[in-house]
C-alpha positions in Angstrom: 0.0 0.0 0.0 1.3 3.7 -0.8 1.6 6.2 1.9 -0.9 9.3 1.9 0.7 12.1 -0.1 1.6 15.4 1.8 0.7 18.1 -1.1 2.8 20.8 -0.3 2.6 24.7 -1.9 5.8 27.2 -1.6 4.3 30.7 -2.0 2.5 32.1 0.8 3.6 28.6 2.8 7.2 28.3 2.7 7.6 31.9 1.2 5.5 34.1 3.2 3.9 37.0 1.2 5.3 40.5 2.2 3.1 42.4 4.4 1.5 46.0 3.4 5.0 47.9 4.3 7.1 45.4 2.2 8.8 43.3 5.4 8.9 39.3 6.1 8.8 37.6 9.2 12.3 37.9 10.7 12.2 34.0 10.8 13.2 34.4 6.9 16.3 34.5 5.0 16.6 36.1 1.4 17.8 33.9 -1.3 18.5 35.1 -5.1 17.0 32.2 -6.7 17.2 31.5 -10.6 14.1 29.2 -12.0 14.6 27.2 -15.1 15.2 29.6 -17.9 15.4 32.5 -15.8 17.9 35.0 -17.3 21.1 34.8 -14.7 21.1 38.5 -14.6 17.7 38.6 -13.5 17.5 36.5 -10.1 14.1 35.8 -7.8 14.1 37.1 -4.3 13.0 34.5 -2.0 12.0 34.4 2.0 12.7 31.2 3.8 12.7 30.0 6.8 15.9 28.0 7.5 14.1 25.7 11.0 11.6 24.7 7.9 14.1 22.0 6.4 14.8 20.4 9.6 11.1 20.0 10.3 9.6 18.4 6.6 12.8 16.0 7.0 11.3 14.7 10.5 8.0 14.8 8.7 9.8 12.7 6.1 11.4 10.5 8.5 8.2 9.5 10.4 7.9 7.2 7.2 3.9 8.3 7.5 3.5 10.6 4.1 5.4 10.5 1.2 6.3 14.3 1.0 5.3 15.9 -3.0 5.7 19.4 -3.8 2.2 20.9 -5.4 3.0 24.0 -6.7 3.7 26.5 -9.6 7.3 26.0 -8.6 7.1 22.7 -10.3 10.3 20.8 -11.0 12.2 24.3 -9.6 10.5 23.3 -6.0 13.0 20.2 -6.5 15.6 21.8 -7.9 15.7 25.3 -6.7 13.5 25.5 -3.5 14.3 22.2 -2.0 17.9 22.2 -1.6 17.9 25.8 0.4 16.0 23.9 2.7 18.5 20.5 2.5 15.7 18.2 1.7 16.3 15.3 -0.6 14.9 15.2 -4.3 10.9 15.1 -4.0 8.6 14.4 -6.7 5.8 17.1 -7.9 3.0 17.4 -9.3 3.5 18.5 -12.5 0.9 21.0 -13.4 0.2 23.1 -15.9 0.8 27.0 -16.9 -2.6 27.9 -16.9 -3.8 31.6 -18.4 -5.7 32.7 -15.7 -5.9 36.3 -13.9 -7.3 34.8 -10.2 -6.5 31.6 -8.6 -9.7 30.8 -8.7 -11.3 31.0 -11.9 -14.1 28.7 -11.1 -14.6 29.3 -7.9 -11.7 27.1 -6.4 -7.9 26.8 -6.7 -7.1 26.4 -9.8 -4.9 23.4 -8.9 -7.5 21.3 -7.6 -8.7 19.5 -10.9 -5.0 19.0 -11.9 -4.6 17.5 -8.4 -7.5 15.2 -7.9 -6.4 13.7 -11.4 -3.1 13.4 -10.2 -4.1 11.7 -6.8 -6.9 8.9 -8.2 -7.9 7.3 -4.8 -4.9 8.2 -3.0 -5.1 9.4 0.8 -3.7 13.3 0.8 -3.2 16.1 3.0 -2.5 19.5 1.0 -1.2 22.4 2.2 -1.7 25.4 0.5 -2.6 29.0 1.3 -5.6 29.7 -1.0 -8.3 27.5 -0.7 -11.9 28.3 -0.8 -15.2 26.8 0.8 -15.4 25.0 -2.5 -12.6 23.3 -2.4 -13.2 21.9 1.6 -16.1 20.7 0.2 -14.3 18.9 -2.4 -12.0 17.4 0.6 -15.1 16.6 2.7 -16.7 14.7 -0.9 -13.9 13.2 -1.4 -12.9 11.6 2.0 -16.9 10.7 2.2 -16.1 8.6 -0.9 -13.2 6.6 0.9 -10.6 8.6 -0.2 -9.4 10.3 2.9 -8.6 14.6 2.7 -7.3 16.6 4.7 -7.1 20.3 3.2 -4.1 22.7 6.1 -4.5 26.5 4.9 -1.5 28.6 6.5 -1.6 32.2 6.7 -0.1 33.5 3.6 1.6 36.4 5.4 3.5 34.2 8.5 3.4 31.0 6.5 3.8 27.5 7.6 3.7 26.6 11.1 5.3 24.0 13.2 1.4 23.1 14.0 0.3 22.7 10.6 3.0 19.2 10.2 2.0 18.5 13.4 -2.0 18.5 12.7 -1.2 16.4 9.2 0.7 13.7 11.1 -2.1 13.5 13.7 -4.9 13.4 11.2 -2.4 10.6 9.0 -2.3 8.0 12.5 -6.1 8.9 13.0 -6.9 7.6 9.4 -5.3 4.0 9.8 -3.5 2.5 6.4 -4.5 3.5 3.2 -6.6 1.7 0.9 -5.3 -0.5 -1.6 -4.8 1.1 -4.8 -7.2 0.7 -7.5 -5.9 -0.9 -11.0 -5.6 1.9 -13.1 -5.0 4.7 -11.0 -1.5 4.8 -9.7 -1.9 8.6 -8.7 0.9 9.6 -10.7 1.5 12.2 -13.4 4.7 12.8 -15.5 6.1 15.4 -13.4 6.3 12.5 -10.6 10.1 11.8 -10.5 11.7 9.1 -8.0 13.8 10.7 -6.0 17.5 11.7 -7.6 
């Protein structure tokens, strides 16, 4: 049986938004980051929160979630994000570059379709700043159908909390194991890599 996948966004969870004036919380470092065909000259400022690493590689260590970056990072939340923080290689969820001008073009993240696509009948918690009422529905509907959801919304201005890990590993042992999988659905999309 696969472990429950732990969903996990980057903006507005491990990189806090700015507040009104323009500051971070002073648990955050700047990095100059450089994205997959980013022009070198041109570098992304990025917060982080250095006691972050040490606390997904317990997470990952407990051996209860298999840890998956969901995110418009994408394969950068591997490559660029992930080793700031010294975890190991993680697979993602590769989704797409959609033309939108709100998150929520229907109503809901605009990841969520991508994701539940992505999962089949896999167990997941997701963490992620910007979730509506629709889309804790969805996780209610979808755990009322067997497939257990658990949907952890940080602040996007203070980001992810010692708490949040703390409530997803609680909510995991409360579950019990996950179902077997279903032939057919594997949960996996191309952007899934084994770890490098």
């Amino acid at each position: 049986m696969s472990l429950p996948h732990l969903l996990l966004d980057i903006d507005g969870v491990l990189i806090p938004f700015p507040c009104r004036d323009g500051t971070t919380p002073d648990t955050h470092l700047r990095h100059d980051v450089l994205p997959a065909g980013r022009d070198p000259a041109d570098p992304v400022a990025v917060w982080l929160n250095p006691d972050h690493g040490p606390i997904l590689r317990e997470v990952i260590r407990t051996g209860l979630v298999s840890l998956t970056w969901c995110t418009s990072w994408r394969q950068d939340a591997a490559t660029v994000i992930g080793p700031l923080l010294d975890l190991p290689p993680l697979p993602y969820v590769d989704l797409p570059h959609p033309r939108i001008t709100t998150s929520h073009p229907r109503g809901y993240l605009w990841k969520r379709d991508h994701v539940d696509a992505w999962l089949g009948g896999a167990p997941a918690a997701w963490i992620d700043d910007d979730f509506t009422s629709l889309d804790h529905i969805w996780a209610a509907e979808r755990t009322a159908r067997g497939f257990p959801t658990l949907l952890v919304q940080p602040d996007p201005g203070i980001g992810l909390q010692p708490g949040h890990l703390t409530a997803v590993l609680d909510w995991v042992r409360k579950s019990g194991p996950p179902p077997p999988a279903r032939p057919g659905s594997s949960g996996r999309a191309a952007g899934d890599r084994a770890p490098r």
